[in-house]
C-alpha positions in Angstrom: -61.4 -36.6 -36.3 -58.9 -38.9 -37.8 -56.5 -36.4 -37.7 -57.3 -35.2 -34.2 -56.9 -38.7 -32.9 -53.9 -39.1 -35.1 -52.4 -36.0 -32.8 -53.3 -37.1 -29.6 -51.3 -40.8 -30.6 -48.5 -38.7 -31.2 -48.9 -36.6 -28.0 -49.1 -39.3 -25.9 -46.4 -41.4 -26.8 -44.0 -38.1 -26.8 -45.6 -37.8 -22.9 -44.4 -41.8 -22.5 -41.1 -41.0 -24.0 -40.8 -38.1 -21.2 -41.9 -39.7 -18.8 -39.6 -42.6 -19.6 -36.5 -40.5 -19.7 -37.3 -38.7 -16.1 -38.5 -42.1 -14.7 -37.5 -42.8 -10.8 -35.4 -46.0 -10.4 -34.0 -47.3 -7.3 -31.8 -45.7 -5.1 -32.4 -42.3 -6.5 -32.9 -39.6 -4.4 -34.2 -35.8 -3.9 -35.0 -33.4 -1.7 -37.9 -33.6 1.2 -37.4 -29.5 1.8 -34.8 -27.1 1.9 -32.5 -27.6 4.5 -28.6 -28.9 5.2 -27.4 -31.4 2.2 -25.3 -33.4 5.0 -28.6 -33.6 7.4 -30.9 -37.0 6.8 -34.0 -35.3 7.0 -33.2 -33.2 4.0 -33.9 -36.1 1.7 -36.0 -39.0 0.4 -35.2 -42.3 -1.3 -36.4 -43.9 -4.4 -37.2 -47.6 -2.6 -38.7 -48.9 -6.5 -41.8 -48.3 -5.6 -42.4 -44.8 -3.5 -40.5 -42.2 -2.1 -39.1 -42.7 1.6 -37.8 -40.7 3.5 -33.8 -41.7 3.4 -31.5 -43.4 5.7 -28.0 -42.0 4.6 -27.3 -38.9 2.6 -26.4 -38.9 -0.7 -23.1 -39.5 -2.3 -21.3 -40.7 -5.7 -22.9 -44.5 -4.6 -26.6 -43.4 -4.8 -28.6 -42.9 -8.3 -29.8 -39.5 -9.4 -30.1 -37.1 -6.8 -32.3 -34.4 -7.7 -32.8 -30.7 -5.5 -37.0 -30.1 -6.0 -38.3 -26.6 -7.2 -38.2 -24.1 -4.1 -35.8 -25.9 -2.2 -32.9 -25.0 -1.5 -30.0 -27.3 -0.3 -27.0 -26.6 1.2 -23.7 -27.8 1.6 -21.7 -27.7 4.8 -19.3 -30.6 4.6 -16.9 -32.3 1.7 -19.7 -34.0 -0.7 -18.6 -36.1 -3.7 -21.3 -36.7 -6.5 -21.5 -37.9 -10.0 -24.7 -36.5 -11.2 -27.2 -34.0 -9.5 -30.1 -32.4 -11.1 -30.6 -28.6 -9.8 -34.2 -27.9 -11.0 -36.0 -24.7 -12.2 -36.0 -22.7 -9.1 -34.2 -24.8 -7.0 -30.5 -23.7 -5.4 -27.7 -26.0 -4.6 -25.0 -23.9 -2.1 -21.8 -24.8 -1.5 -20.6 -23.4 1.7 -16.8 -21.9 2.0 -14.4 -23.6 3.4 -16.3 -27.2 2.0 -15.7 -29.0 -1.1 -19.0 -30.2 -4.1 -16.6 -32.5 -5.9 -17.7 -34.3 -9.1 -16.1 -37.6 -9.4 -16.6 -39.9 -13.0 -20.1 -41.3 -13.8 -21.2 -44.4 -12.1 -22.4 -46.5 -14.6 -25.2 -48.2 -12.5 -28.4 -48.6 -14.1 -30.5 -45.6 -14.4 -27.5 -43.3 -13.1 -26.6 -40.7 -15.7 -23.6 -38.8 -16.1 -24.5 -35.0 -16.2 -22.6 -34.1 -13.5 -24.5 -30.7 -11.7 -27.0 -30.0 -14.0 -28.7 -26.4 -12.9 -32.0 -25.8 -14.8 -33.3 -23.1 -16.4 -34.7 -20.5 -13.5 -32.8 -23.0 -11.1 -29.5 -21.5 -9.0 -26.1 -22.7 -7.9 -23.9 -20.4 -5.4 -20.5 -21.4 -4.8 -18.6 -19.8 -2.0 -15.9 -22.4 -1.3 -14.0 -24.9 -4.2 -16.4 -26.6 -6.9 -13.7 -29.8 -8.0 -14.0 -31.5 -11.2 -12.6 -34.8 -11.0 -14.1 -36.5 -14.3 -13.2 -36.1 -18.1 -15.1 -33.5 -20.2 -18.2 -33.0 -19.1 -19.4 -29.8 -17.8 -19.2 -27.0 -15.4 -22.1 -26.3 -13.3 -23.2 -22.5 -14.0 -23.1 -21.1 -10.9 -22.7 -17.4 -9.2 -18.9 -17.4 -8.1 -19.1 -15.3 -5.0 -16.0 -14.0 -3.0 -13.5 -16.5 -2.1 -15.0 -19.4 -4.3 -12.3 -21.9 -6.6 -13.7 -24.0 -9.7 -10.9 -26.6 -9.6 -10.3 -29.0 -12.6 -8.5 -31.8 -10.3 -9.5 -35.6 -11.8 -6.7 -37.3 -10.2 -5.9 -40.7 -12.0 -8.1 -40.2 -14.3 -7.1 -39.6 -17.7 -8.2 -35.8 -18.9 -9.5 -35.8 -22.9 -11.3 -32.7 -23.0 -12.0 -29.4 -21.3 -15.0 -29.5 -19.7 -18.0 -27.6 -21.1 -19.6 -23.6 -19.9 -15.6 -22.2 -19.3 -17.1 -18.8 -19.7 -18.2 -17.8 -16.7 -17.2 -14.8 -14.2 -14.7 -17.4 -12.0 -13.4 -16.3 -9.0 -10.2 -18.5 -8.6 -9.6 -20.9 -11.0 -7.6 -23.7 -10.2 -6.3 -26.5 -13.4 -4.7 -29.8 -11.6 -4.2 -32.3 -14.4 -0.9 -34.3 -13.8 -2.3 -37.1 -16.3 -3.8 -34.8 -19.3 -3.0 -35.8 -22.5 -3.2 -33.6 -25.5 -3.1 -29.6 -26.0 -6.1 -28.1 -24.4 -7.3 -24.5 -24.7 -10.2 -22.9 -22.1 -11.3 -21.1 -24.5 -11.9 -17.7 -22.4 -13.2 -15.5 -24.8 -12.5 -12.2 -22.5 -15.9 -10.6 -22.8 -18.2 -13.2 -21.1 -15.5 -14.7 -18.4 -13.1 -12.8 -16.1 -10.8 -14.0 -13.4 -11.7 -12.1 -10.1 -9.3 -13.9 -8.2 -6.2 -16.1 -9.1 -5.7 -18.3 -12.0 -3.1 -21.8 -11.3 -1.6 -23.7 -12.5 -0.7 -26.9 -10.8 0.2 -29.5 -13.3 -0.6 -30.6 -17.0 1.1 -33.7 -17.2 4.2 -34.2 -19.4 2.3 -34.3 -22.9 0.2 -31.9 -22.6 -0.4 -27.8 -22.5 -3.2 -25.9 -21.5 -3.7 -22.1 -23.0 -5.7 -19.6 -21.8 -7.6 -18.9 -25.2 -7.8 -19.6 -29.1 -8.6 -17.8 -31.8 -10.9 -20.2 -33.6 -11.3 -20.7 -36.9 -14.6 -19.5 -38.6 -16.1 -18.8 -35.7 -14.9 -16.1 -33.2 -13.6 -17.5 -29.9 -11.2 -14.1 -28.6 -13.1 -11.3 -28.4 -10.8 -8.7 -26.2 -8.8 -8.5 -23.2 -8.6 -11.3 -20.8 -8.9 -10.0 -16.8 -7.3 -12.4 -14.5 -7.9 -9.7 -11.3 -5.5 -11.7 -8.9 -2.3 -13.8 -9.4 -1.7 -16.0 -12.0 0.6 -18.5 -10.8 1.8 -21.4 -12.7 4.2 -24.2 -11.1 4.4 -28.0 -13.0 3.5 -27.9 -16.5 3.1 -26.4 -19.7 1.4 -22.9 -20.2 1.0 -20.6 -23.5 -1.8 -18.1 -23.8 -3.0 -19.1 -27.0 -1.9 -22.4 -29.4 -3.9 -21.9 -32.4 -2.3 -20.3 -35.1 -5.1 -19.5 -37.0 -6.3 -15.9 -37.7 -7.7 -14.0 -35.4 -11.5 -12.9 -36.0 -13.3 -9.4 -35.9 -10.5 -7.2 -36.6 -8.0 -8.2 -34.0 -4.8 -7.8 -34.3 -3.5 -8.3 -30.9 -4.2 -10.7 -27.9 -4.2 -8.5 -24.7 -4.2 -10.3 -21.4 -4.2 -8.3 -18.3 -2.7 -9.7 -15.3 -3.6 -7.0 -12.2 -1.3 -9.2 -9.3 1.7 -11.0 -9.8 2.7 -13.3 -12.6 4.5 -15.8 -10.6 6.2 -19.3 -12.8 7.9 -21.8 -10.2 8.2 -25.0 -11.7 9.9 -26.5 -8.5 13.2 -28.6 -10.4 10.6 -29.7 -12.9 12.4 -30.1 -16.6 9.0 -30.2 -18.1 7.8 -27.2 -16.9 7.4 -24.5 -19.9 5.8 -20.7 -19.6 4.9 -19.8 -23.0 4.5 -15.7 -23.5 3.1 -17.0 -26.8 2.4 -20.4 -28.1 0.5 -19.7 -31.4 2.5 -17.6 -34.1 -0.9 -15.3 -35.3 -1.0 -12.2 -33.7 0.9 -10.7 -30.5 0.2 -11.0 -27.0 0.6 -8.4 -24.7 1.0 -8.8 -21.0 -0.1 -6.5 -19.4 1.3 -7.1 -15.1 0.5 -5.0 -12.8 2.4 -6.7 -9.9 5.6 -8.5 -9.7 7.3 -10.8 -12.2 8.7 -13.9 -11.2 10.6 -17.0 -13.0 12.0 -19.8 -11.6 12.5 -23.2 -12.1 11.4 -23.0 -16.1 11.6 -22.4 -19.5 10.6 -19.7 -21.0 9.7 -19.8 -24.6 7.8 -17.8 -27.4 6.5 -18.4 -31.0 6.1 -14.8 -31.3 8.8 -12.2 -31.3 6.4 -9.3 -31.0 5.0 -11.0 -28.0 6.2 -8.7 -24.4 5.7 -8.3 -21.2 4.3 -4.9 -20.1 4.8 -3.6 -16.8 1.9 -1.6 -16.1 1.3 -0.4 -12.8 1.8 2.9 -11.6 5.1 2.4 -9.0 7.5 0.0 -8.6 7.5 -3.4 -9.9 10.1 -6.4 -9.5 11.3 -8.8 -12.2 13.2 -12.0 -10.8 14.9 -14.7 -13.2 16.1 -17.4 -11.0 17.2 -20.7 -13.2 14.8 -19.6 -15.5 16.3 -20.7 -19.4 15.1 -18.7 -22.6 14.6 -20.3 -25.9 17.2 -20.2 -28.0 15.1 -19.1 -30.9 12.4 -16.8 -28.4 12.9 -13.4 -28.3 11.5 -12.5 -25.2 10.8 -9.0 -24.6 10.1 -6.5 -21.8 8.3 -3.1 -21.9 8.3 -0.2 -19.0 5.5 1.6 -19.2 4.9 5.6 -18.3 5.2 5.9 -14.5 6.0 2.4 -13.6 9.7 1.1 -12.1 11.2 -1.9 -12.9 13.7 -2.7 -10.6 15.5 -6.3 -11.7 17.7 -5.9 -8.7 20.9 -8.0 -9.7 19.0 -9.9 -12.4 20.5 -10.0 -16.0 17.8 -9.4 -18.6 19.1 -12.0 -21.0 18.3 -13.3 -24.8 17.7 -11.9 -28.1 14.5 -10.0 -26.9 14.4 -6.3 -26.7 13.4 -4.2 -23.6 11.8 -0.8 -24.2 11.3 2.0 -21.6 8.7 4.2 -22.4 8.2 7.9 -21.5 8.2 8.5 -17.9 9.0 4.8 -17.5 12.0 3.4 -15.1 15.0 0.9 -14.9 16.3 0.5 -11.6 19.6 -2.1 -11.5 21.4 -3.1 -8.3 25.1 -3.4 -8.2 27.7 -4.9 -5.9 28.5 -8.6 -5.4 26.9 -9.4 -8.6 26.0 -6.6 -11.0 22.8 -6.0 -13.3 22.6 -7.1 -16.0 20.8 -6.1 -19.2 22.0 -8.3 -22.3 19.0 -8.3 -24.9 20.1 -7.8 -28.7 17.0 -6.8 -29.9 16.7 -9.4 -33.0 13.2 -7.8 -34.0 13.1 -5.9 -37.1 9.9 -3.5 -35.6 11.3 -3.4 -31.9 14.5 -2.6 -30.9 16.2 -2.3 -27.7 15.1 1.7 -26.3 17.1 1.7 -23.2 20.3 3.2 -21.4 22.4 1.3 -19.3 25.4 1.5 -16.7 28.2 0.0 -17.4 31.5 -0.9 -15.8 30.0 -0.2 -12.2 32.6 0.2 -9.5 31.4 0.1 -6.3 28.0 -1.3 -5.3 24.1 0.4 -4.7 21.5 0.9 -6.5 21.4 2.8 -10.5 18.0 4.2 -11.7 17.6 5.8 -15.4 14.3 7.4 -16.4 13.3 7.8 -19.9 12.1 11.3 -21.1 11.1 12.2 -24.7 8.6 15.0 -26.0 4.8 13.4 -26.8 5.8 9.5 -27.3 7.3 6.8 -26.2 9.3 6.2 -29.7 13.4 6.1 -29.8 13.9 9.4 -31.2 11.9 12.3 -33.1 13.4 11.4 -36.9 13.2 15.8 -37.5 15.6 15.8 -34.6 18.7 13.6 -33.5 18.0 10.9 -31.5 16.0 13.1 -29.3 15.4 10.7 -26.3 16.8 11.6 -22.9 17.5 10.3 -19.8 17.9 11.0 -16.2 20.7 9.0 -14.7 20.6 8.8 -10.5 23.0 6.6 -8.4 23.6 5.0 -4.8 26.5 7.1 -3.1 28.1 3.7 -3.3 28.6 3.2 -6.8 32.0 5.3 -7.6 32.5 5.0 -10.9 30.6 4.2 -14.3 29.8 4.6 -17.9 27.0 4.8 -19.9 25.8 3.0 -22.4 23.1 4.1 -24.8 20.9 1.8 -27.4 19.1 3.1 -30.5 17.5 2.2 -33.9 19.9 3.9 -36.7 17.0 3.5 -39.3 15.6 6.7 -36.7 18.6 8.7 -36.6 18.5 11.5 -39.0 21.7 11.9 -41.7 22.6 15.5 -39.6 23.6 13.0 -36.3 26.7 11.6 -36.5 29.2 9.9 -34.3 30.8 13.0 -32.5 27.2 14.4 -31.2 27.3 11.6 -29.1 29.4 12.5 -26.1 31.3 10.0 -23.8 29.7 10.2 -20.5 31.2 9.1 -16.8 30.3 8.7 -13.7 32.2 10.8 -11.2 30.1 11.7 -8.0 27.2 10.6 -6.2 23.2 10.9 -7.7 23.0 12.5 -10.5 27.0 14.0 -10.8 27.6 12.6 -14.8 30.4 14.5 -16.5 31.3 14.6 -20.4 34.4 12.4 -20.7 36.3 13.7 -23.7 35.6 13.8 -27.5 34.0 10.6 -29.2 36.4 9.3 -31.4 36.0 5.2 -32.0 33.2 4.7 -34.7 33.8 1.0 -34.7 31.9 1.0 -31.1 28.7 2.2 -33.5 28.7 -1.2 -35.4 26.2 -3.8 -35.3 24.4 -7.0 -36.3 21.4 -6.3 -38.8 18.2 -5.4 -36.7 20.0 -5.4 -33.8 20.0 -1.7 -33.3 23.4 0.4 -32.2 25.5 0.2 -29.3 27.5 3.3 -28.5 29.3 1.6 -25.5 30.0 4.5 -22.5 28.5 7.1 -24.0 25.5 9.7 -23.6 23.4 10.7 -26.0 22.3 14.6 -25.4 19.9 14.9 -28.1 20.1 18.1 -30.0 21.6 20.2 -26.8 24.4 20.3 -28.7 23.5 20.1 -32.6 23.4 23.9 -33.8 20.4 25.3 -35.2 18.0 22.7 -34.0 15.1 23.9 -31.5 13.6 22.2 -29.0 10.2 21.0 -29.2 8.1 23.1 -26.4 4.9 22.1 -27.9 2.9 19.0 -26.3 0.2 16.6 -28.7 -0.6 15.2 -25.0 -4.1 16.5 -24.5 -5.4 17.9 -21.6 -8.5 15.8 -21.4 -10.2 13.0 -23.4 -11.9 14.2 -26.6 -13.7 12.6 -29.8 -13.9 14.9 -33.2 -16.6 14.6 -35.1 -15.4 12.3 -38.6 -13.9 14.0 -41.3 -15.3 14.4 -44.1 -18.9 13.6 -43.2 -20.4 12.8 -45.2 -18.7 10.4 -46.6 -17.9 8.0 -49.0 -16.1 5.2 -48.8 -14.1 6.0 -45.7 -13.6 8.8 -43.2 -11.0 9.5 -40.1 -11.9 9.9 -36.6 -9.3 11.6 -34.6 -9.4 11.6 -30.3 -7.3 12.1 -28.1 -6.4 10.5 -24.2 -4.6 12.3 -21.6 -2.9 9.2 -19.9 -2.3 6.1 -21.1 -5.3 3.6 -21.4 -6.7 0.9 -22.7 -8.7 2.1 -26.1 -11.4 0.5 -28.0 -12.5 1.8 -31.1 -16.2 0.2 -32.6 -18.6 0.9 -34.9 -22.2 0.4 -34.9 -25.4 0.6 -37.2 -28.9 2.3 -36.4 -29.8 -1.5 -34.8 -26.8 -1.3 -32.4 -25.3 -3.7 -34.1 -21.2 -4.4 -34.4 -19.9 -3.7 -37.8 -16.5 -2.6 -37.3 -13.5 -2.9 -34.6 -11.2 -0.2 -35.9 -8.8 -0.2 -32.6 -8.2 -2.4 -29.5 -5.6 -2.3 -27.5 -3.1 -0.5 -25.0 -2.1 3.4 -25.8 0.0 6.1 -24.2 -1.2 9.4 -23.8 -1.3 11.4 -27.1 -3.8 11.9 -30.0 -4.5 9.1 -32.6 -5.9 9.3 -35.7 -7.8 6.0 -37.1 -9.7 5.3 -40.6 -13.0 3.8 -40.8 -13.7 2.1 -44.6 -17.1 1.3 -45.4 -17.2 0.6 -48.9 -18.6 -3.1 -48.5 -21.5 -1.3 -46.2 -24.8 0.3 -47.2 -25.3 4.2 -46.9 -26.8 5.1 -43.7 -25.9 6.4 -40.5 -23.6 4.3 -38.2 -22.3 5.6 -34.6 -18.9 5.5 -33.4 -18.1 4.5 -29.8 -14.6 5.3 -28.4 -13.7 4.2 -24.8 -10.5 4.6 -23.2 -10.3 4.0 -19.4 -13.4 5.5 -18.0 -13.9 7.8 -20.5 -16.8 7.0 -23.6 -18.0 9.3 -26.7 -20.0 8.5 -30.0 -20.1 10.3 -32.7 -23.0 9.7 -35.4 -21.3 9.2 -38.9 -23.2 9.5 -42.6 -22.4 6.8 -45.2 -23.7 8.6 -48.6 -22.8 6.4 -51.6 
């Protein structure tokens, strides 16, 4: 009995201590019924002694204001608040067009600090802007519908910390911190949070950076690619997908970040303003755009030179550099992917990046009043510039070159020489021009030298290219280590004119997506799965245990159409079976693998 009553003491003042926490205090309100926040009747008052019904609505001056269970509450006109409690049940709705801000805590008794607080079972809908306007804290979680903006915005006040529950499915996101202080990173982990609409930019203040991601530490914060579905446009500021330079987790050796509108940097005269293709030096980012590219009014910078750009979509795509400056030390770096056109108009592609057109990809340069440019020198060791150019354009219009080489997108077939081709069209303006041809010597075969590479020029319209003449100046074929070769107004013709060398007729470019079974299976300690895609995609390759559990990423990332081979080790696993799940674009197959040790 002792004990019994010993139990009930101990209930009951854990029932006091509850009750204390949740106790009413004056001025606080809640709802009287569902109904319109900005109507009276939708709300009592706390008077210190009983619930009235209320006078004014509430606002950031009142205490708590609580929505009831079953109620829901809507908002139809600009409402700032410090701290509202959305119970189990309950739904707090922000109307478009109208504006749930969160200002910083009032610090009048009994008034706490949570900001929107939605409890379990309990429901926020946001269909026009949700603005944070306090330090850390928290974002409501809330269903993001159509339209809808999550704005970090807290004006004069001084931003610490990112706020807390970043991954969500956002619809636009919106970060306006002119007085931030510090190096902040969202954390987006790209498998619970995706962009649906635009992500901005606005300002970060002059000591500060925000970055889309980090790769933590022991913990796993990147998980995969990171969807921003509309624009991601960045003006005042400082911007870098990822800061950390620690390792990343799970296999990774990539970021991927896939941008399916424009990438658009104006940083309107602003000195400060920085867009970083990388900020952390641990592992690549890829960008992958599937709009237009755009940099004005910026610096553009990297911390690593593997980083690029990849133009992505299927059609034309633009790339403007308008006092935009390049690190000195950044190698910035551009790839044309298979059936996309870059057309840079009368840009010059400048720095010691590289730019790499893949098969089927397109470089489209405009001539006249000021010429095209492409000046990248291709510093990379691993990359190196896989492009042709015009050069010394007389004249004026438009000059497009199309890469074309047999199963991948590499600089040349090293059982060949330099087997990479091109199809060279002009405007009927341009008159006159050479070509110039870039590739890696470390890829050019002992059998290839200088005169199987024949000066080309430019005598007609479209494509009307003529052999000039014998090469005879080797010095043109000197370069800076890693910087690849220059062959200045020349055209490389592959093996067309190297004697007993036949053309590949043969294509490893599947027909349709396919998984084989592992080889050997069983097996012990590792195996090879081989599959193939018939387009380029984007390709994950995981493995799984009989409880559906992750035990292995053995590929993630972007690949053109071919067939890849990839190597599973499992000698710190038990024997069993484990599946295999490959995905690439639409397309999914599994294959069930033995482990016999």
């Amino acid at each position: 009995m002792r004990s019994m009553r010993a139990i009930f003491a101990i209930t009951g003042l854990l029932l006091i201590s509850v009750i204390a926490v949740f106790a009413q205090v004056t001025n606080d309100y809640r709802s009287a019924g569902s109904g319109n926040w900005n109507a009276i009747a939708s709300w009592q008052k706390y008077n210190g002694a009983a619930w009235i019904a209320a006078t004014v609505t509430p606002d950031s001056s009142v205490g708590k204001i609580e929505i009831l269970a079953s109620h829901t509450i809507t908002i139809t006109a600009n409402v700032v608040v410090d701290s509202v409690f959305v119970d189990s049940l309950a739904t707090l709705v922000v109307s478009a067009g109208d504006t749930v801000t969160v200002g910083p805590p009032n610090l009048g008794a009994g008034v706490g600090s949570a900001g929107i607080s939605v409890h379990g079972g309990g429901s926020m809908v946001v269909n026009g802007v949700y603005k944070h306007a306090r330090d850390a804290g928290s974002y409501p979680k809330a269903t993001w519908n159509v339209g809808s903006t999550c704005l970090t915005s807290p004006g004069s006040v001084t931003l610490i910390a990112v706020p807390n529950n970043r991954n969500q499915y956002f619809y636009n996101f919106e970060w306006n911190c002119p007085n931030q202080t510090g190096n902040l990173a969202l954390n987006f982990t790209g498998t619970t949070d995706s962009i649906r609409g635009n992500f901005v930019v606005r300002a970060t203040g002059a000591s500060g950076r925000v970055y889309l991601t980090s790769p933590g530490t022991t913990t796993q914060t990147y998980a995969g690619p990171i969807n921003i579905m509309g624009d991601l446009i960045m003006y005042n500021g400082q911007f870098g997908a990822h800061g950390s330079s620690s390792a990343l987790q799970g296999g990774l050796t990539n970021y991927q970040i896939n941008v399916f509108g424009n990438l658009t940097v104006n940083g309107s005269g602003s000195t400060t303003s920085w867009w970083a293709m990388q900020r952390g030096s641990v592992g690549p980012v890829y960008w992958y755009v599937h709009g237009n590219v755009s940099f004005s009014s910026c610096s553009l910078t990297t911390s690593n030179n593997g980083a690029k750009i990849v133009f992505a979509k299927s059609g034309t795509q633009t790339l403007t550099l308008s006092t935009a400056t390049i690190g000195t030390s950044s190698a910035f770096s551009y790839e044309v992917a298979n059936g996309s056109t870059l057309d840079i108009g009368a840009n010059t592609l400048s720095g010691t990046g590289v730019l790499v057109v893949d098969n089927g990809g397109s470089l489209k340069t405009t001539y006249g009043t000021s010429n095209g440019s492409v000046t990248c020198t291709g510093t990379n060791s691993t990359l190196y510039n896989n492009y042709a150019i015009a050069t010394g354009i007389a004249g004026s219009g438009t000059v497009t070159i199309t890469a074309s080489t047999p199963a991948n997108s590499h600089l040349s077939d090293v059982t060949k020489a330099l087997q990479r081709y091109w199809t060279v069209t002009a405007d009927a303006g341009i008159t006159s021009a050479g070509l110039q041809f870039h590739y890696d010597p470390a890829e050019v075969p002992a059998s290839a030298s200088e005169p199987h590479f024949v000066p080309m020029w430019y005598t007609g319209t479209g494509t009307a290219w003529a052999q000039e003449g014998p090469f005879t100046n080797v010095t043109t074929a000197v370069a800076a280590t890693n910087a690849g070769i220059n062959i200045n107004g020349v055209w490389a013709l592959g093996d067309q004119i190297l004697t007993g060398v036949k053309s590949q007729t043969t294509s490893t470019i599947p027909k349709s997506f396919f998984v084989n079974q592992n080889y050997p299976n069983p097996f012990n300690p590792s195996t090879i799965i081989t599959y193939g895609i018939p387009k380029a995609s984007y390709v994950t390759v995981k493995v799984y245990n009989l409880m559906g559990q992750q035990v292995a990423t053995l590929f993630s990332g972007h690949q053109e159409a071919g067939t890849y081979p990839v190597t599973f080790k499992a000698d710190h696993l038990s024997s069993g079976a484990y599946f295999c799940r490959i995905e690439a674009g639409q397309s999914v197959d599994v294959k069930r693998m033995i482990l016999m040790k």
